[in-house]
C-alpha positions in Angstrom: 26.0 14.2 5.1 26.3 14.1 1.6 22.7 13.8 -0.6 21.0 14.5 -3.7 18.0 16.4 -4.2 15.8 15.2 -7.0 13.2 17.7 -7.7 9.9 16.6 -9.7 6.7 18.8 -10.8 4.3 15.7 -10.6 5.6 12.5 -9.9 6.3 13.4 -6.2 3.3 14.7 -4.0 5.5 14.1 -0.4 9.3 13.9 0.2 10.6 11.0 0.6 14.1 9.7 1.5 16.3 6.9 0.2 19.6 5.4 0.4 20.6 3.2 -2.3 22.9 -0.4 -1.8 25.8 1.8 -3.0 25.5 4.3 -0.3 23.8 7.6 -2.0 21.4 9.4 0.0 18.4 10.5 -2.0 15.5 13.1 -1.4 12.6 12.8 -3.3 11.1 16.4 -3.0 7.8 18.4 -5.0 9.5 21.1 -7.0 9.1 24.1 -5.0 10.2 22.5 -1.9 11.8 24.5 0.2 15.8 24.2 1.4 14.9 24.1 4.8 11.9 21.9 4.7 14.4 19.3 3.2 17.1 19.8 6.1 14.5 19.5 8.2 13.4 15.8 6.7 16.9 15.1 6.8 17.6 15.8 10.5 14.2 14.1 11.5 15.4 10.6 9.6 18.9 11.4 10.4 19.4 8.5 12.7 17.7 6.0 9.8 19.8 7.3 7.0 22.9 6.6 9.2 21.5 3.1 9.9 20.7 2.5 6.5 24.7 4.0 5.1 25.8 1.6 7.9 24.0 -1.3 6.3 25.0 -0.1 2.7 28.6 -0.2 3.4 28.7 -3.6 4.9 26.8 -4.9 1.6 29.7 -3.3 -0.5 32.2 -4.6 1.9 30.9 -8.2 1.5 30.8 -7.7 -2.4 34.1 -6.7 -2.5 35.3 -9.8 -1.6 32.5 -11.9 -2.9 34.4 -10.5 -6.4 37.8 -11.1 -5.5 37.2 -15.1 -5.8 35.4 -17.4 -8.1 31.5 -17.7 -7.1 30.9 -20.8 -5.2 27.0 -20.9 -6.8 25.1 -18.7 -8.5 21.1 -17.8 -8.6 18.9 -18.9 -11.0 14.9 -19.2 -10.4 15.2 -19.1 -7.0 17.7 -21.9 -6.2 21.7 -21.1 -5.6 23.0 -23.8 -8.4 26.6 -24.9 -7.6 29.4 -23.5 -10.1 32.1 -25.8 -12.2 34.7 -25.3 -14.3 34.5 -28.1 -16.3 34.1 -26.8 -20.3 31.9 -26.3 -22.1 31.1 -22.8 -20.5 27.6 -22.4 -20.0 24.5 -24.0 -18.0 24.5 -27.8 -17.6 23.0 -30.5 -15.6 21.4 -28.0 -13.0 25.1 -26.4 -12.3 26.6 -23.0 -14.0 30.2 -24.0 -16.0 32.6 -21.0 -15.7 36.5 -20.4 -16.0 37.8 -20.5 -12.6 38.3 -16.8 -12.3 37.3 -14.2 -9.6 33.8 -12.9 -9.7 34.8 -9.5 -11.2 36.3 -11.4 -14.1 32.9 -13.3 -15.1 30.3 -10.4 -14.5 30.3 -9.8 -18.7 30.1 -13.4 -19.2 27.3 -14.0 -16.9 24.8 -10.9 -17.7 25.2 -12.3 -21.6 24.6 -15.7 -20.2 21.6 -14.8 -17.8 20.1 -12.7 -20.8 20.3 -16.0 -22.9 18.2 -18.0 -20.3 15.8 -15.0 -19.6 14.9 -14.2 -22.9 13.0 -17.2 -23.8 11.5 -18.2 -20.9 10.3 -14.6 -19.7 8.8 -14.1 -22.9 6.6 -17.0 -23.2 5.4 -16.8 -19.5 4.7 -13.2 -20.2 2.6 -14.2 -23.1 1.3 -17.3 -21.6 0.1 -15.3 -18.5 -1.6 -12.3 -21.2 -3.8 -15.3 -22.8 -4.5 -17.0 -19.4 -5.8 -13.6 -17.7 -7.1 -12.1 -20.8 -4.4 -9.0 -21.5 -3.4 -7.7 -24.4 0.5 -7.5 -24.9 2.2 -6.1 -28.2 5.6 -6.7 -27.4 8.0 -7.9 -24.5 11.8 -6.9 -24.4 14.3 -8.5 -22.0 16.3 -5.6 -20.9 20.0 -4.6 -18.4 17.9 -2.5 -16.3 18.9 -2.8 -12.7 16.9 -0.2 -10.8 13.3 -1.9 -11.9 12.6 -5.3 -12.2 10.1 -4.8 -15.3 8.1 -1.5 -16.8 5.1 -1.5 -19.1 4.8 1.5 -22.1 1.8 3.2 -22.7 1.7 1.0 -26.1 1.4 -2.4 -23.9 4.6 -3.4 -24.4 6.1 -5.4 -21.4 9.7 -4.7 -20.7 11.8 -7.2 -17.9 15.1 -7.5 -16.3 16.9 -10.3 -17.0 17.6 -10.2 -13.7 14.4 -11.6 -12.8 15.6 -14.9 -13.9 17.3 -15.0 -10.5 14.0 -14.8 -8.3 11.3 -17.6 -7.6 8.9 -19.2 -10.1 6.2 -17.5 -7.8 7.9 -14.1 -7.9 8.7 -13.8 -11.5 4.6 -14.5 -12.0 4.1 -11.8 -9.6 6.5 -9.7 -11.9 4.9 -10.3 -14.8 1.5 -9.6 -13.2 2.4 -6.5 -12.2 3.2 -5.1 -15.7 0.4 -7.0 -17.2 -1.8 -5.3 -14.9 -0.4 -1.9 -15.9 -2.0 -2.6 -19.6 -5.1 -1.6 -17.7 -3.8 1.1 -14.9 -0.5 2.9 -15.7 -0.2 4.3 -12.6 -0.4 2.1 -8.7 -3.8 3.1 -7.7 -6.4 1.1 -5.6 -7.6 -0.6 -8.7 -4.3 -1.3 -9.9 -3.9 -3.0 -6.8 -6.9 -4.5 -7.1 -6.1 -6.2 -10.2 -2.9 -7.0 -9.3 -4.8 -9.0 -5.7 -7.5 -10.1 -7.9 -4.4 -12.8 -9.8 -1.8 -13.0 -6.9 -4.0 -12.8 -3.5 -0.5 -13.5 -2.0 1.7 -10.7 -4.3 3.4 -9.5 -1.0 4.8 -12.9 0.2 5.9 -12.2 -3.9 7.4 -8.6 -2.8 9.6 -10.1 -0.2 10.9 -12.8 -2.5 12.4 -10.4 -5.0 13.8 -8.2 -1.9 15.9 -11.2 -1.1 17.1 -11.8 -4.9 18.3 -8.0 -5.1 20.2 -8.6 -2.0 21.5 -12.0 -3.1 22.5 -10.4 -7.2 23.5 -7.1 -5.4 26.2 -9.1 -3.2 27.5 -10.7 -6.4 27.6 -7.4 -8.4 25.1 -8.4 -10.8 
């Protein structure tokens, strides 16, 4: 089984195992972790990493041809919103208007186009949310980033995915939230969480929301 070892002096306390939607196995180890202590993690989740390859492998099977053809609808604050090809190219009248191209063709088309609708709105509900909940925000930056939905610098500057666009009114808030919270806690303690719970009782109904957008944006390629 092939897997990469990513070592770290302070960030990881335990090891840890994960297999990403493109099929890479990743351990999560302490730095002096031992070669055998990691085989030995390995061949105690061997039968979940085999599940979870399985799984990963499907998903890139299904994208594959989700790419070869022109999308049928597209995400966009939770809803799938029908695609045309009528022009003018762009969003109109609650439906996405794109040349009548497979997926593959549009994927540089739609991040600038996602970007364009996520800017705006992300940024005033980020702001709107900072003055409703009494944070203080010096900046917010709409950003590619696919491995995190949003991040928050040390300076309180709020940085979001455009792909967050894609998720539930609800679970962009809870996005949003989460950062904002990080103004007072950069790190995921009990009183982070307690912050977070003290906005968003419901945050995990929130969590399983945006697991469903990355699987619906993975399967597209976005």
């Amino acid at each position: 089984m092939d897997y990469e070892v990513i070592r770290s002096r302070s960030r990881h306390k335990y090891i840890s195992t994960r297999v990403t939607p493109d099929g890479k196995v990743l351990i999560y180890v302490p730095y002096r972790t031992s070669q055998a202590e990691i085989d030995g993690v390995i061949e105690k989740n061997r039968e979940w990493i085999e599940r979870k390859l399985s799984q990963a492998a499907s998903v890139c099977a299904s994208r594959e041809s989700a790419l070869s053809e022109p999308p049928a609808a597209l995400p966009l604050m939770g809803k799938m919103l029908p695609v045309s090809h009528e022009m003018p190219y762009g969003l109109r009248d609650h439906k996405f208007c794109l040349p009548e191209v497979p997926l593959s063709e549009l994927i540089g088309r739609l991040t600038v186009l996602y970007r364009d609708l996520a800017a705006p709105m992300l940024t005033a509900r980020t702001y709107e949310l900072a003055k409703e909940h009494g944070f203080t925000v010096t900046g917010v930056s709409i950003r590619t980033a696919r491995s995190r939905w949003g991040s928050c610098s040390s300076k309180k500057k709020i940085n979001l995915s455009w792909r967050v666009i894609a998720a539930p009114p609800s679970a962009i808030d809870y996005v949003i939230v989460h950062e904002l919270c990080h103004t007072l806690h950069m790190d995921h303690s009990s009183r982070f969480w307690a912050e977070v719970a003290r906005i968003m009782p419901d945050y995990e109904r929130a969590e399983q929301a945006l697991k469903d957008t990355e699987k619906i944006l993975s399967g597209l390629g976005l």
